[in-house]
C-alpha positions as a printed NumPy array, in Angstrom:
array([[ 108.794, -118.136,  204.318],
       [ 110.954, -118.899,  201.227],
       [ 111.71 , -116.245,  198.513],
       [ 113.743, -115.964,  195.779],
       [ 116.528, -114.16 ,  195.423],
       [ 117.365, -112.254,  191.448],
       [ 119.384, -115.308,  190.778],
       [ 116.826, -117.691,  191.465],
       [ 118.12 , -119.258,  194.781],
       [ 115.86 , -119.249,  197.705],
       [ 115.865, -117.654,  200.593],
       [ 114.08 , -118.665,  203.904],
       [ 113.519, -116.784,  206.751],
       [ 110.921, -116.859,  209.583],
       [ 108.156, -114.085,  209.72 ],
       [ 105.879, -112.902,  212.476],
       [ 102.7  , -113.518,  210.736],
       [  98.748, -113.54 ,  211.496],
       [  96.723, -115.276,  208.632],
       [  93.219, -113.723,  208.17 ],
       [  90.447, -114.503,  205.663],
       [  88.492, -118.262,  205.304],
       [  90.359, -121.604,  207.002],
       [  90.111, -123.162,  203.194],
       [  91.549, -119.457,  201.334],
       [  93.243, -117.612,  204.152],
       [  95.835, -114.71 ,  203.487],
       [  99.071, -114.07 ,  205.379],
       [ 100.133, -111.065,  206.403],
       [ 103.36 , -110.115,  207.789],
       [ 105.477, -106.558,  208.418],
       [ 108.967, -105.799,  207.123],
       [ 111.49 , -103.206,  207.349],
       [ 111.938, -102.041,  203.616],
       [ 115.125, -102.189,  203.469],
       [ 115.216, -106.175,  204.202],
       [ 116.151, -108.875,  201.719],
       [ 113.373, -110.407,  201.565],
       [ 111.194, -107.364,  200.306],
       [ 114.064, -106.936,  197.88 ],
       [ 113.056, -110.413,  196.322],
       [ 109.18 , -110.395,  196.225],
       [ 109.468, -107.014,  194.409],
       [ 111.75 , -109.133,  191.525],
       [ 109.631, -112.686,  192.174],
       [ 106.67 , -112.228,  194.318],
       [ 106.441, -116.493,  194.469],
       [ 106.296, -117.591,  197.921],
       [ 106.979, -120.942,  199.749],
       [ 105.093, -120.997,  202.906],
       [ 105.987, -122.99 ,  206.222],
       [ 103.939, -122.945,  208.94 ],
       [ 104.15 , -123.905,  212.604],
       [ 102.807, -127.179,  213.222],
       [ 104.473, -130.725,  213.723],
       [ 105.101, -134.06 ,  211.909],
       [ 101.532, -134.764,  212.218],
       [ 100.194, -131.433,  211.189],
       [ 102.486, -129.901,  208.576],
       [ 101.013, -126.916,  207.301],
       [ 102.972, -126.164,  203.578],
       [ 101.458, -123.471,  200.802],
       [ 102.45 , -121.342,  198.077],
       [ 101.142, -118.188,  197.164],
       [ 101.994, -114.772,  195.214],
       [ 102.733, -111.534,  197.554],
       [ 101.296, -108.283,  197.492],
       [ 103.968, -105.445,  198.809],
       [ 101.666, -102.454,  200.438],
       [ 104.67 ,  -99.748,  201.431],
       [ 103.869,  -97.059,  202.606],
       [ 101.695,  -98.765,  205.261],
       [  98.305,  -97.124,  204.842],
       [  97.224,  -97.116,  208.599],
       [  93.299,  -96.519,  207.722],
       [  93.406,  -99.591,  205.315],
       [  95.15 , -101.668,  207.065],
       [  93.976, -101.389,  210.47 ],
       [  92.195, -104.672,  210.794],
       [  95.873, -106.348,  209.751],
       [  97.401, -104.022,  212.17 ],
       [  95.176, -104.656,  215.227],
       [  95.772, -108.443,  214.299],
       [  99.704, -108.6  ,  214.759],
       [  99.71 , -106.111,  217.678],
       [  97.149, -108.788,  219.569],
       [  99.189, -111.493,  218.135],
       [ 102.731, -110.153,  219.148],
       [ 101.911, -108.545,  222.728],
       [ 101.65 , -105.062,  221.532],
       [ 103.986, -104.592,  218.681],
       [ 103.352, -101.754,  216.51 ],
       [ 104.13 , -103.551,  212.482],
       [ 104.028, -100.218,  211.54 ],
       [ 106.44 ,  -98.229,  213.496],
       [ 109.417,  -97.264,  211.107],
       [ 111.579,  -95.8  ,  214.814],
       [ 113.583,  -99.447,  214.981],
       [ 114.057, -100.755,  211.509],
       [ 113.432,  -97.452,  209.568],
       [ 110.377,  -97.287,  206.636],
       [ 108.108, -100.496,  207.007],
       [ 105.869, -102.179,  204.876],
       [ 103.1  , -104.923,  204.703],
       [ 102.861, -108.371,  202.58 ],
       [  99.917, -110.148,  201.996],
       [ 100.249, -113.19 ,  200.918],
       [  96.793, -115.134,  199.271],
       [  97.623, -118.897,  199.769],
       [  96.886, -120.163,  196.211],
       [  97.959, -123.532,  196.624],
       [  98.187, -125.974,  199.661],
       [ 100.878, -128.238,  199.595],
       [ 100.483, -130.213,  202.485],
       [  97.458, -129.162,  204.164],
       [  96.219, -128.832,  207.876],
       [  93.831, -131.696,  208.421],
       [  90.993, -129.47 ,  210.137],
       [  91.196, -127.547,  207.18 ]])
């Protein structure tokens, strides 16, 4: 995932992500410590450059606009929740006891770049 930082470089780091919602509209959502960069930036510039796994054949590029949800809300959330804990072997996006205060992005993909072909 690519943000932008408040002078308008980009920065890229990877995210543990699950995407939920339709194959055609789907919505990633990931979990971040608060205090991370990258939170910093989509509260300034919530534009997003997406990345996904894939290969050569089967790139899988988007854009979207993020959504910051902090503090978590555990009842809300708990589809998003139960989705990265399968995902990730157990991991808890929520628990604040590693990385301090948490919170979660979603992520609408508004616009496919390069788009999976089963798509």
């Amino acid at each position: 995932m690519t943000t932008l930082r408040s002078d308008g470089s980009p920065h890229t780091t990877p995210v543990w992500f699950v995407l939920l919602g339709s194959t055609t509209v789907p919505t990633l959502w990931f979990a971040t410590a608060r205090r991370n960069a990258k939170l910093r930036n989509l509260v300034q510039d919530a534009r997003v450059s997406l990345a996904f796994e894939g290969t050569a054949d089967s790139p899988w590029v988007a854009e979207g606009s993020a959504v910051v949800h902090q503090p978590i809300n555990l009842s809300a959330h708990a589809d998003v929740l139960a989705a990265l804990r399968a995902k990730y072997d157990g991991w808890d996006a929520a628990d604040p006891e590693r990385e301090g205060p948490r919170a979660l992005v979603e992520i609408p993909v508004v616009r496919w770049l390069v788009r999976p072909s089963s798509a």
